[in-house]
KOLDREN-293743 format. One record per residue: residue in one letter; x, y, z of N, C-alpha, C in turn. Coordinates in steps of 0.05 Angstrom, whole numbers, plus 5000, padded with zeros to 4 digits. Example, Ala and Ser with C-alpha at 12.3 -4.5 7.8 and 13.67 -1.06 7.14 Angstrom:
# KOLDREN-293743
   residuo   n.east   n.north   n.up   ca.east   ca.north   ca.up   c.east   c.north   c.up
         A     5264      4886   5156      5246       4910    5156     5264      4934   5156
         S     5257      4955   5142      5273       4979    5143     5258      5001   5157
//
This chain:
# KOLDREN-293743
   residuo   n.east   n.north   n.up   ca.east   ca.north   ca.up   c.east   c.north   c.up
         X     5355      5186   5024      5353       5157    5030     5324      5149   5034
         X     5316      5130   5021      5286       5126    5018     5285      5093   5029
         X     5261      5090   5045      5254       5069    5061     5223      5052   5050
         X     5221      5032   5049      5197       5013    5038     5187      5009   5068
         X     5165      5017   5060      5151       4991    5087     5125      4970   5072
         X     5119      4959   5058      5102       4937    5052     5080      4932   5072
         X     5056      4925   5064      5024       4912    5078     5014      4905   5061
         X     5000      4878   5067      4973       4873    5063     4948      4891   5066
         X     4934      4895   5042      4911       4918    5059     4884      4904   5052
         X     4884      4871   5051      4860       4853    5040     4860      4832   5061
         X     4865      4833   5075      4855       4810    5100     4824      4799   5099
         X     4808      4808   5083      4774       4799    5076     4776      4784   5057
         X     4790      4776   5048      4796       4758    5015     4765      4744   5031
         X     4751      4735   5007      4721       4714    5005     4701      4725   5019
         X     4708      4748   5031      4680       4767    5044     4663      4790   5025
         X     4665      4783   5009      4648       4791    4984     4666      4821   4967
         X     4695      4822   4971      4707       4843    4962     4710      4834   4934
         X     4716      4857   4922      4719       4848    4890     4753      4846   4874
         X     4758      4859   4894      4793       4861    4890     4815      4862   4911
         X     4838      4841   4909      4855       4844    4926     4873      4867   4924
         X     4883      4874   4950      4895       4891    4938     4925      4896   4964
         X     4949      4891   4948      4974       4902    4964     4992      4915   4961
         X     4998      4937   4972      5012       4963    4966     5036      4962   4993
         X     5042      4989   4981      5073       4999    5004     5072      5033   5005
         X     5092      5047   5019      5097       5069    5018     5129      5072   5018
         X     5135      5092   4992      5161       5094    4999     5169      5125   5012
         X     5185      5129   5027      5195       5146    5043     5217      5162   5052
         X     5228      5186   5040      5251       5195    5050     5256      5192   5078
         X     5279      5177   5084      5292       5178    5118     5290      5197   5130
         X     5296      5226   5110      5301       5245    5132     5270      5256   5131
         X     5261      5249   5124      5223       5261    5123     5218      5247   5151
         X     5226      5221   5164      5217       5210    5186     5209      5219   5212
         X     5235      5232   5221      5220       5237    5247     5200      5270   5251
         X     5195      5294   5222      5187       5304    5225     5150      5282   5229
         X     5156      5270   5207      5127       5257    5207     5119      5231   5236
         X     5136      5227   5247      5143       5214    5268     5131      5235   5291
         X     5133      5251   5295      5132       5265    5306     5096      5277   5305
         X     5089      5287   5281      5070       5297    5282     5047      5272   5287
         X     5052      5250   5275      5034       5223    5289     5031      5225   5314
         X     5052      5229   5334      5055       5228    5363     5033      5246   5367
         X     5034      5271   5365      5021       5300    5371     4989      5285   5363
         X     4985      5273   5337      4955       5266    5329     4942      5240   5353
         X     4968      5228   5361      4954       5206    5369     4951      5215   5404
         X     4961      5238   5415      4966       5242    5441     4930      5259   5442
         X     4940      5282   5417      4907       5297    5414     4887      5288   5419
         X     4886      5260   5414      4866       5243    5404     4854      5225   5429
         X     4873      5224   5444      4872       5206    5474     4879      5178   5466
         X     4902      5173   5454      4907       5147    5449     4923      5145   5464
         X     4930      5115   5483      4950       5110    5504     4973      5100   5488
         X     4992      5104   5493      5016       5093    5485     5012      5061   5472
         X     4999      5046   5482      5001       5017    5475     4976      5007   5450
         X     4955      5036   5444      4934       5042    5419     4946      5033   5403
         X     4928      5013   5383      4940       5011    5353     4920      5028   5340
         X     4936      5049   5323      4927       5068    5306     4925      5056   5281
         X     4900      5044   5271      4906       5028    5242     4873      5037   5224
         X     4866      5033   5205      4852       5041    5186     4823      5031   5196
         X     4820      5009   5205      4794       4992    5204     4782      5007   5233
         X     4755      5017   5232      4742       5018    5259     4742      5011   5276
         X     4743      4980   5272      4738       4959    5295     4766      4960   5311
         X     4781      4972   5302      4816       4968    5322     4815      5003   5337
         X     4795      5016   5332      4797       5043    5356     4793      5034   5380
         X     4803      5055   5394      4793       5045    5426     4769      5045   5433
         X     4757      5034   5455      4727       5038    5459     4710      5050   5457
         X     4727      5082   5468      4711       5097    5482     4719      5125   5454
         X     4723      5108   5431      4732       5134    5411     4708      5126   5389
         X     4691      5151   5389      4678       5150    5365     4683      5145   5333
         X     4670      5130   5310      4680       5134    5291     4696      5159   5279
         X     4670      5182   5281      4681       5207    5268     4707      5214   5279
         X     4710      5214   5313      4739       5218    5317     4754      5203   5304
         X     4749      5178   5301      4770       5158    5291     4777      5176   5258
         X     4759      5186   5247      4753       5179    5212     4777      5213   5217
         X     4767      5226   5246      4787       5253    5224     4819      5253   5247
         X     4818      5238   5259      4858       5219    5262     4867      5200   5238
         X     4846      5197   5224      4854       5183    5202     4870      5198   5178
         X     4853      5218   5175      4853       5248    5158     4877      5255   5172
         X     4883      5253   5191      4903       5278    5196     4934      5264   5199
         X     4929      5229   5186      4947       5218    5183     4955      5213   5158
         X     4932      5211   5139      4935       5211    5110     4947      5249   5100
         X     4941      5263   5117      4944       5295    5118     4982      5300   5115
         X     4982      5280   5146      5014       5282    5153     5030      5278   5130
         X     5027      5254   5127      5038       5240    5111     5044      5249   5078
         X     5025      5264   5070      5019       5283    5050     5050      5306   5050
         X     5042      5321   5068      5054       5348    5076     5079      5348   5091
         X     5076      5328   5108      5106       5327    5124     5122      5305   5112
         X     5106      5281   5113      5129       5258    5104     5133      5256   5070
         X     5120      5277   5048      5123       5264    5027     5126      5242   5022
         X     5110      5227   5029      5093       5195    5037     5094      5195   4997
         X     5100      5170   4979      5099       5155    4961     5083      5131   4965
         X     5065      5127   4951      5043       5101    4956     5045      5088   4926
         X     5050      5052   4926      5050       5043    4907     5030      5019   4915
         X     5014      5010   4895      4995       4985    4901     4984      4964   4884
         X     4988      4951   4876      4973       4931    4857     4942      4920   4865
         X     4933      4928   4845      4908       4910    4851     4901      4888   4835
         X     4876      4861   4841      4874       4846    4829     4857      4828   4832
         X     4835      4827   4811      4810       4826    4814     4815      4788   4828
         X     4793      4791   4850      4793       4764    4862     4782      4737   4842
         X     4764      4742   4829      4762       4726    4800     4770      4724   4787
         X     4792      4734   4769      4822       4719    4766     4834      4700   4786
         X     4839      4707   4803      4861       4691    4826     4842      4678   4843
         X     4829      4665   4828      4801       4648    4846     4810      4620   4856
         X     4831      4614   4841      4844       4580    4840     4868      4588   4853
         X     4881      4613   4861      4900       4616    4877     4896      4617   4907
         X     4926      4602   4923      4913       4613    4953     4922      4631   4970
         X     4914      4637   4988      4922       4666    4998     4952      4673   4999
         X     4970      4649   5003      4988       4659    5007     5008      4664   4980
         X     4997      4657   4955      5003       4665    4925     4999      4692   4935
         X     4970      4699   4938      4960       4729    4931     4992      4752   4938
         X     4990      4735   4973      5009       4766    4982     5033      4753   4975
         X     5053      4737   4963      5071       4737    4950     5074      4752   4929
         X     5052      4746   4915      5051       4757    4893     5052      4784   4891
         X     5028      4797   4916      5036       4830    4915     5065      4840   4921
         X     5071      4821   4938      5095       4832    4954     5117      4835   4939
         X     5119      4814   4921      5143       4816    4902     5134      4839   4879
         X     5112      4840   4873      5105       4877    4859     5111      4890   4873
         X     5108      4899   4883      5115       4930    4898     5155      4926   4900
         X     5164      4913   4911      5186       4906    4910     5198      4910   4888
         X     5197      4911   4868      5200       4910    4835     5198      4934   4844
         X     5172      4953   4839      5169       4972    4839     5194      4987   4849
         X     5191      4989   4872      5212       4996    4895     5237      4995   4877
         X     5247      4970   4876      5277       4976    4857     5284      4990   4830
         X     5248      4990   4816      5251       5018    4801     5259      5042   4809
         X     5235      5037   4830      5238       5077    4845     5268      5085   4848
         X     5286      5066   4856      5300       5067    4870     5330      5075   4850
         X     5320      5060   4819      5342       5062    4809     5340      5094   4787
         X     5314      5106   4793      5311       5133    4787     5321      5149   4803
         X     5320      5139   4828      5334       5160    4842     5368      5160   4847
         X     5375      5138   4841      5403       5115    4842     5413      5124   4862
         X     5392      5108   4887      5398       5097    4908     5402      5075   4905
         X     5406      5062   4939      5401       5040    4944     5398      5027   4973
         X     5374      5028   4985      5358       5024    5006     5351      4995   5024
         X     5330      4990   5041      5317       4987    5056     5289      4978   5050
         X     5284      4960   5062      5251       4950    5055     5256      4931   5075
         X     5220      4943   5090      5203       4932    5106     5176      4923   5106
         X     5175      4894   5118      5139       4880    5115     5135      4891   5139
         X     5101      4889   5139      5096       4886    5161     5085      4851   5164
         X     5085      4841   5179      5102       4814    5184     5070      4797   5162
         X     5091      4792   5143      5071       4776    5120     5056      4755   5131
         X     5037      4749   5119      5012       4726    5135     5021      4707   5117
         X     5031      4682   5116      5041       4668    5101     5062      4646   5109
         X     5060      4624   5105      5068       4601    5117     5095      4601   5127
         X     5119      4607   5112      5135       4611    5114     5156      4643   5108
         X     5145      4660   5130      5152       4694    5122     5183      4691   5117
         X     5192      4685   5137      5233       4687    5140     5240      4674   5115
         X     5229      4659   5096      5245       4642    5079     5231      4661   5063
         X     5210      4670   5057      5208       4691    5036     5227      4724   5042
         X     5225      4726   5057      5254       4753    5074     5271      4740   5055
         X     5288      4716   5065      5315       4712    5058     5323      4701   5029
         X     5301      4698   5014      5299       4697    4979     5302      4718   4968
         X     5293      4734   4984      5290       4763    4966     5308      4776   4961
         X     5323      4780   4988      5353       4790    4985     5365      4773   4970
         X     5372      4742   4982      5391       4726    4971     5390      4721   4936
         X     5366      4719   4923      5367       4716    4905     5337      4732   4889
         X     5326      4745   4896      5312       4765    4884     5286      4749   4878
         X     5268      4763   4858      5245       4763    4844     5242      4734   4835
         X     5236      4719   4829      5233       4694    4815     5212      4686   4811
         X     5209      4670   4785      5192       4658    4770     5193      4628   4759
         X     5170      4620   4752      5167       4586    4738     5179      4586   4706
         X     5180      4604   4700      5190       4603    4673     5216      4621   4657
         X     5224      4633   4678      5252       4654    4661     5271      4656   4688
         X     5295      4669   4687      5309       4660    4712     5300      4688   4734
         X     5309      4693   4758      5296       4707    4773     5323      4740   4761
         X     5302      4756   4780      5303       4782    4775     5324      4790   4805
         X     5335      4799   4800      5365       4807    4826     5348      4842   4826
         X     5335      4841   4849      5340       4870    4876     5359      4887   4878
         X     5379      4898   4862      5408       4907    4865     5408      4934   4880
         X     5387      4944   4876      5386       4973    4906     5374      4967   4923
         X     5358      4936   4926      5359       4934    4952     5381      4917   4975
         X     5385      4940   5001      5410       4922    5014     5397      4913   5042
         X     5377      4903   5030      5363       4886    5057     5338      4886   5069
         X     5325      4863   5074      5286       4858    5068     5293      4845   5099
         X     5265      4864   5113      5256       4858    5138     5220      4861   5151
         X     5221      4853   5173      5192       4852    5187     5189      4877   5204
         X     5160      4888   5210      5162       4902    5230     5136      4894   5235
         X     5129      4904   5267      5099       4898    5266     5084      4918   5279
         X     5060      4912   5278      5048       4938    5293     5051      4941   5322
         X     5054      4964   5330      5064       4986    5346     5097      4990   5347
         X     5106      4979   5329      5147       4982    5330     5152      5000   5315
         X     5133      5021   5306      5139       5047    5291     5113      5061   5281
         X     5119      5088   5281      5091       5104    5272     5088      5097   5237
         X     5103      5083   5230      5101       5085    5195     5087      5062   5193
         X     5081      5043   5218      5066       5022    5206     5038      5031   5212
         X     5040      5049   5222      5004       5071    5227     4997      5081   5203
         X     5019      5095   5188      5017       5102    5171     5009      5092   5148
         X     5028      5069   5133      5019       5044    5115     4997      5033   5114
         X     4993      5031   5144      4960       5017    5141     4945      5033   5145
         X     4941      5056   5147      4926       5084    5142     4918      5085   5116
         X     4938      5088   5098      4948       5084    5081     4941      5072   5057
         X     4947      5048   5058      4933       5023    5048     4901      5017   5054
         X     4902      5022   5077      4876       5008    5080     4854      5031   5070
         X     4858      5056   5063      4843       5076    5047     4846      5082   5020
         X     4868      5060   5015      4863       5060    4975     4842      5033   4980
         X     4847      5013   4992      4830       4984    4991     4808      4996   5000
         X     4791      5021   5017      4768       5015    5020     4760      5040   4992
         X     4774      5056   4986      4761       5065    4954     4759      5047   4928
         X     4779      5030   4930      4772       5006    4910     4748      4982   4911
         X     4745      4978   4940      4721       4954    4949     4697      4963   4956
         X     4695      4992   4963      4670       4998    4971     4660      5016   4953
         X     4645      5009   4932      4635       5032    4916     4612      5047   4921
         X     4594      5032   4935      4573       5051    4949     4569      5081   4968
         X     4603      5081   4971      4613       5102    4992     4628      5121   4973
         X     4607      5128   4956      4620       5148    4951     4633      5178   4960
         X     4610      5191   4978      4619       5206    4993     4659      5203   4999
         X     4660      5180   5021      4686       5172    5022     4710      5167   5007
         X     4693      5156   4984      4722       5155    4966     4729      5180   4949
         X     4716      5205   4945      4720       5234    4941     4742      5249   4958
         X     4736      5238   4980      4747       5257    5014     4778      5243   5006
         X     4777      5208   5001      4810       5200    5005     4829      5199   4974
         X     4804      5184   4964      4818       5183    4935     4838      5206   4929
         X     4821      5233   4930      4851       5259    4914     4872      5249   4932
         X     4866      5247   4949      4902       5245    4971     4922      5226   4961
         X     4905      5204   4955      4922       5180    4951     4933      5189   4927
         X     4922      5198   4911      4931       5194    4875     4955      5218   4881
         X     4954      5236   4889      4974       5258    4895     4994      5248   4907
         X     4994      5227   4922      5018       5216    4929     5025      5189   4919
         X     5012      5171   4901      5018       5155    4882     5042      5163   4874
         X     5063      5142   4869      5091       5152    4846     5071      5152   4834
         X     5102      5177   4807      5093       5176    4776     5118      5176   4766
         X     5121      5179   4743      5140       5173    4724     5132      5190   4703
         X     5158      5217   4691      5139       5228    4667     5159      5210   4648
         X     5154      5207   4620      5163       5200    4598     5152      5220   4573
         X     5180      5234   4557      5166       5242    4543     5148      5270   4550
         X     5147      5277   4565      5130       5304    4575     5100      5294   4585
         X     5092      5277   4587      5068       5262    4602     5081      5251   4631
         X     5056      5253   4641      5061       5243    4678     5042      5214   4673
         X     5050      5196   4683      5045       5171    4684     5042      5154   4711
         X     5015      5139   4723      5015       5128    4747     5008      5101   4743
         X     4999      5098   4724      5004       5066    4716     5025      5053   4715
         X     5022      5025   4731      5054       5016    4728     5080      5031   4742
         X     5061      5053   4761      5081       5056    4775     5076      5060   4805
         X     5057      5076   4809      5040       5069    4843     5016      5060   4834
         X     5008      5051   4816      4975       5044    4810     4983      5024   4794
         X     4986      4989   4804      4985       4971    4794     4970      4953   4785
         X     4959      4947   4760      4929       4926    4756     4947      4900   4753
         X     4943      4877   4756      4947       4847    4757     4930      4827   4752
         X     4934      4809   4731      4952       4810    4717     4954      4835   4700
         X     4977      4834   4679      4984       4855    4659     4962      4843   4636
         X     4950      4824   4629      4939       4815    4604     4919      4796   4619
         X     4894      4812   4609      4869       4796    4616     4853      4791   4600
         X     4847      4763   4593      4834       4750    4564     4797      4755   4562
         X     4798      4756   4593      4768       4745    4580     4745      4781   4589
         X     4734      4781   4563      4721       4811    4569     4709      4826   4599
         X     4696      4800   4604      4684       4809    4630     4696      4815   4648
         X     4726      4807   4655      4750       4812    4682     4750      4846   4672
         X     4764      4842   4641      4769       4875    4636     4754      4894   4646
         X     4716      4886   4641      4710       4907    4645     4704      4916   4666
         X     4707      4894   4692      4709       4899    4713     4735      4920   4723
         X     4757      4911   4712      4778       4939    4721     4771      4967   4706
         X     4764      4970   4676      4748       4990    4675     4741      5003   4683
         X     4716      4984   4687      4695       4999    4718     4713      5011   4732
         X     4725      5004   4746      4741       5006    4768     4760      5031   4766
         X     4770      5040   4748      4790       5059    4736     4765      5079   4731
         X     4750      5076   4711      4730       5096    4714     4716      5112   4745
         X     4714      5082   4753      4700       5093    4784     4722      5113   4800
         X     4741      5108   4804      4761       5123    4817     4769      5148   4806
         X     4775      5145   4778      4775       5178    4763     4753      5193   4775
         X     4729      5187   4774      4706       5195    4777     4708      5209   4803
         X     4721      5201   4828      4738       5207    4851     4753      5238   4853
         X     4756      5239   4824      4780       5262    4827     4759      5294   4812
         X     4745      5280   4808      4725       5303    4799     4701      5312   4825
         X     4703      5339   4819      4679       5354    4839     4649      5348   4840
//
């Protein structure tokens, strides 16, 4: 039985990042409370009080916790998650100059209903049929995007909408109402800082392998495939040379990640 949890991992949209970017993790149920568990043990190690939000960005540690502590509870959450929870990571990205005339709350619609898609792929490979969780979308009206999704699925301006059929039900959670939303945004927020920060290389070596190892894939054919399936570019068709060669870049830069 496999579980969605959905994030935002671009809350800087116009602070000079080059790509939005929103992903999920999908999750065997019964993987939970081993990985539930070992969070607890990381976050108790660590001197975090019960009421700590354990989340990706520096600025949300506790006071009196140094980066490096912070940077290797981080590790030992992207670690968990790896080893105990067989943690699945799916994410779209999408260069902010494209979606320059869009507004924020397009963007995370827009991711949200990717990964979702996604999700009902994963889902019909494995032919289940599950569970999916936001963490509570930033967006004008969240509950009426919840209750579209189920009620009537995927939808678009120009063809009729797309029906969810393994999914049996779209919800909120927020931070601190589960260790998976530590996770996600652990998570997330360490594929978004290897995609936005290219100067750090060092860093994106250390996280990148992790992530891609737990990216779905899909083989076809005797090839393993992560495009289009945890590694989403957006749009699918981009006209004008210079956007391309910005994802390029971008795909190059990250391969580049997986080499010594």
């Amino acid at each position: 039985m496999f579980l969605m949890f959905g994030d935002e991992a671009d809350r800087e949209q116009g602070k000079g990042k080059r790509f939005f970017v929103y992903g999920a993790i999908f999750i065997d149920t019964d993987r939970i409370p081993a990985l539930h568990d070992e969070i607890e043990k990381a976050r108790q190690k660590a001197g975090f009080a019960a009421t700590d939000s354990l989340k990706f960005a520096g600025a949300t540690r506790p006071k009196d916790m140094s980066l490096n502590a912070h940077r290797d509870l981080k590790n030992k959450v992207m670690c968990a998650a790896e080893e105990v929870g067989d943690v699945k990571v799916c994410a779209q990205v999408t260069l902010h100059d494209l979606a320059r005339n869009q507004e924020h709350d397009d963007l995370v619609l827009w991711g949200a209903n990717t990964v979702l898609g996604k999700f009902n792929l994963f889902l019909r490979d494995q032919n289940q049929y599950r569970y999916v969780l936001f963490d509570k979308i930033p967006v004008e009206h969240p509950y009426r995007y919840l209750k579209e999704k189920f009620q009537v699925g995927i939808t678009f301006k120009d063809r009729p909408p797309i029906r969810l059929e393994r999914v049996l039900g779209v919800g909120h959670a927020v931070d601190g109402s589960s260790h998976l939303c530590s996770v996600a945004d652990v998570m997330l927020g360490a594929f978004r800082y290897c995609v936005n920060e290219p100067e750090n290389e060092e860093a994106g070596k250390a996280m990148f392998p992790i992530l891609m190892r737990m990216m779905w894939k899909r083989e076809r054919q005797g090839k393993v495939y992560v495009r289009e399936c945890g590694l989403v570019f957006r749009p699918k068709s981009v006209n004008q040379a210079k956007h391309q060669t910005e994802y390029n870049a971008l795909v190059e830069r990250l391969e580049g990640y997986l080499t010594d």
